[in-house]
C-alpha positions as CSV (number, residue, x, y, z in Angstrom):
1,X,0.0,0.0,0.0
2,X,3.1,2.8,0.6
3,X,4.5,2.1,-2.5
4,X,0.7,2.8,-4.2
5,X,0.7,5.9,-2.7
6,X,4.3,6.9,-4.2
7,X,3.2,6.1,-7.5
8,X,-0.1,8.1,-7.1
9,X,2.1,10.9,-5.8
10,X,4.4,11.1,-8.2
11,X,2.1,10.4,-11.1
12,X,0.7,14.2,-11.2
13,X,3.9,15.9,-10.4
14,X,6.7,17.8,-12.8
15,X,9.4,15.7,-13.5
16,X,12.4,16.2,-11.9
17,X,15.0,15.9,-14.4
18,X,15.6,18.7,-17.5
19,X,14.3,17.5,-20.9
20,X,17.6,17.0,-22.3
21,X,17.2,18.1,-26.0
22,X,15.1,20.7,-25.2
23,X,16.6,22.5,-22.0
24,X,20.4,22.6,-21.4
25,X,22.2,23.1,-18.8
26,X,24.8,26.1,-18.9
27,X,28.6,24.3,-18.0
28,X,29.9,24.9,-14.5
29,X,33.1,27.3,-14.4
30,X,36.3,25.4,-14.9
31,X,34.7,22.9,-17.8
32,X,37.0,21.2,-19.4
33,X,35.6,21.1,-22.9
34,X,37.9,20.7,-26.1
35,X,40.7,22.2,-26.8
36,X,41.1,24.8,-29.4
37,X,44.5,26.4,-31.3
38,X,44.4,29.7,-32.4
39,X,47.2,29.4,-34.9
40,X,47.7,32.7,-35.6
41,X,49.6,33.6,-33.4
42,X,51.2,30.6,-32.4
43,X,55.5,31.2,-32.3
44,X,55.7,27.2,-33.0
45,X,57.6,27.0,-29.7
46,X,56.7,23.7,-29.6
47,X,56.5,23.2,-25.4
48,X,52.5,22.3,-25.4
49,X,54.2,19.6,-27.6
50,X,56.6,18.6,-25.1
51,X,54.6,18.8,-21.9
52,X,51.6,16.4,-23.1
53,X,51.9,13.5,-21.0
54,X,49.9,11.1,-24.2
55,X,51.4,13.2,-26.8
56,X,48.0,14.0,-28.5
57,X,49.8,17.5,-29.8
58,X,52.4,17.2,-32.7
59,X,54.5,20.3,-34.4
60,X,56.1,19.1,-37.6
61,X,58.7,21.8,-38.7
62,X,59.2,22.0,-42.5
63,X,61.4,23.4,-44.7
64,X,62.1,27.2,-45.2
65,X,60.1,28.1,-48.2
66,X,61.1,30.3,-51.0
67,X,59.2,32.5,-53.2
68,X,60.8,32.6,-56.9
69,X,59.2,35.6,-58.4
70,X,59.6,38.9,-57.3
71,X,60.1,42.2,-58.8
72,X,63.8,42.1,-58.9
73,X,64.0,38.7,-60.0
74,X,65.1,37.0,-57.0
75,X,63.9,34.6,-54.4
76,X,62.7,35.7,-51.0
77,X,61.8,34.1,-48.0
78,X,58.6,32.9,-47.2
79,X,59.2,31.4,-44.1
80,X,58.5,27.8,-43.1
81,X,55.4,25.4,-43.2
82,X,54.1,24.5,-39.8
83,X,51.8,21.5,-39.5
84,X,50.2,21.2,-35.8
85,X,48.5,17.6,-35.1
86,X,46.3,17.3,-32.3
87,X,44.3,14.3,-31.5
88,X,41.3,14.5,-29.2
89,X,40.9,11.1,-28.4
90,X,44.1,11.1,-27.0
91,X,43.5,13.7,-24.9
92,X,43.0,13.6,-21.6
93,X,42.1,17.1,-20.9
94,X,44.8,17.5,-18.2
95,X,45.4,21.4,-19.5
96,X,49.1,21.3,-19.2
97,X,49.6,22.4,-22.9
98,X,47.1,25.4,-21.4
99,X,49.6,26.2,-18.8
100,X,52.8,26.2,-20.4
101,X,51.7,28.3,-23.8
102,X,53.7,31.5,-23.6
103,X,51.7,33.1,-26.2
104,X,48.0,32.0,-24.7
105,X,46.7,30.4,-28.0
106,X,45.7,27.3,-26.3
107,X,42.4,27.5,-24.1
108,X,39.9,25.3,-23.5
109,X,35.8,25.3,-24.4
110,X,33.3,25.5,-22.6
111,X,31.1,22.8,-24.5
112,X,32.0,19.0,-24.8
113,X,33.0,17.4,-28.4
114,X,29.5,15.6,-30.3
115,X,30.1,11.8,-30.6
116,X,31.8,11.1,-33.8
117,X,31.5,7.8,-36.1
118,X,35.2,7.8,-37.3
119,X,38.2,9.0,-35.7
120,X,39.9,12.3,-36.9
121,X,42.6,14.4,-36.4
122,X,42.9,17.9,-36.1
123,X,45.4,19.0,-38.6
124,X,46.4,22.8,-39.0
125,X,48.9,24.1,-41.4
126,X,50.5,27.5,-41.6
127,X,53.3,29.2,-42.5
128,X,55.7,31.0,-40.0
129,X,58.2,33.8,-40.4
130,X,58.8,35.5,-43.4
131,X,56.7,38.5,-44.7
132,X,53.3,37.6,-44.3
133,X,52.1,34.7,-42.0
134,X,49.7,32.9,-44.2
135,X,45.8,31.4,-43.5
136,X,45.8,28.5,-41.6
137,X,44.3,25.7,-43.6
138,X,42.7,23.3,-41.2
139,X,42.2,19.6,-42.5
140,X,40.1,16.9,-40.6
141,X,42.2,13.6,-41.3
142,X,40.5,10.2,-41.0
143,X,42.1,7.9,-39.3
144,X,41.4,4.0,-39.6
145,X,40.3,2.4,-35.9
146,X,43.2,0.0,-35.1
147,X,42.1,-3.7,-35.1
148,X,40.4,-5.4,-31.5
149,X,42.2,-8.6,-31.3
């Protein structure tokens, strides 16, 4: 008999929980969402690189890069291609890459990643140096899911 009056109860009140789709929840402060690059500026110092305990962040250094037509005929500079990896589901969100930037390019979200149905990388590539820093041209690279034995 108590539990029938529990059920009755609790048959005509509001639920308790937030429609999900429908209402969201602002994040707390200190969320850890994704991280996020803003290339920019970055001076490819390469410590968030260093300091990543799972090593989801990758600088490649390239080649300096030379322009071949200019007024005067010769080549210039152009500086060198930059190509920054970072894998999110490698990450572990620990914000060390966060702490260490000197330049304050790295920060995290406030919202979580959506579930994916592959695996990508992040994969930005700039230029650095020379007269004019160009675009970055970011890239989403598949990646295959590595075998379950």
């Amino acid at each position: 008999m108590k539990m029938l009056g529990v059920v009755l109860r609790n048959l005509f009140k509001p639920p308790v929980t937030r429609l999900y789709p429908e209402e969201k929840r602002a994040p707390f402060p200190g969320t850890r969402g994704g991280i996020v690059f803003t290339v920019e500026e970055c001076m490819t110092c390469r410590r968030c690189e260093r300091v990543c305990p799972v090593g989801a962040i990758r600088v490649e250094v390239g080649p300096r890069l030379e322009v071949a037509s200019t007024s005067e005929g010769e080549g210039r500079s152009a500086g060198r291609l930059i190509k920054r990896r970072y894998d999110p589901y490698k990450c572990i969100y620990c914000g060390m890459c966060i702490e260490v930037c000197p330049q304050g390019i790295i920060a995290f979200q406030d919202t979580h990643a959506v579930p994916a149905i592959q695996k990508e990388e992040r994969v930005a590539v700039y230029t650095l140096g020379g007269h004019k820093a160009a675009k970055p041209v970011v890239q989403q690279k598949e990646r295959k899911e590595a075998a379950m034995n």
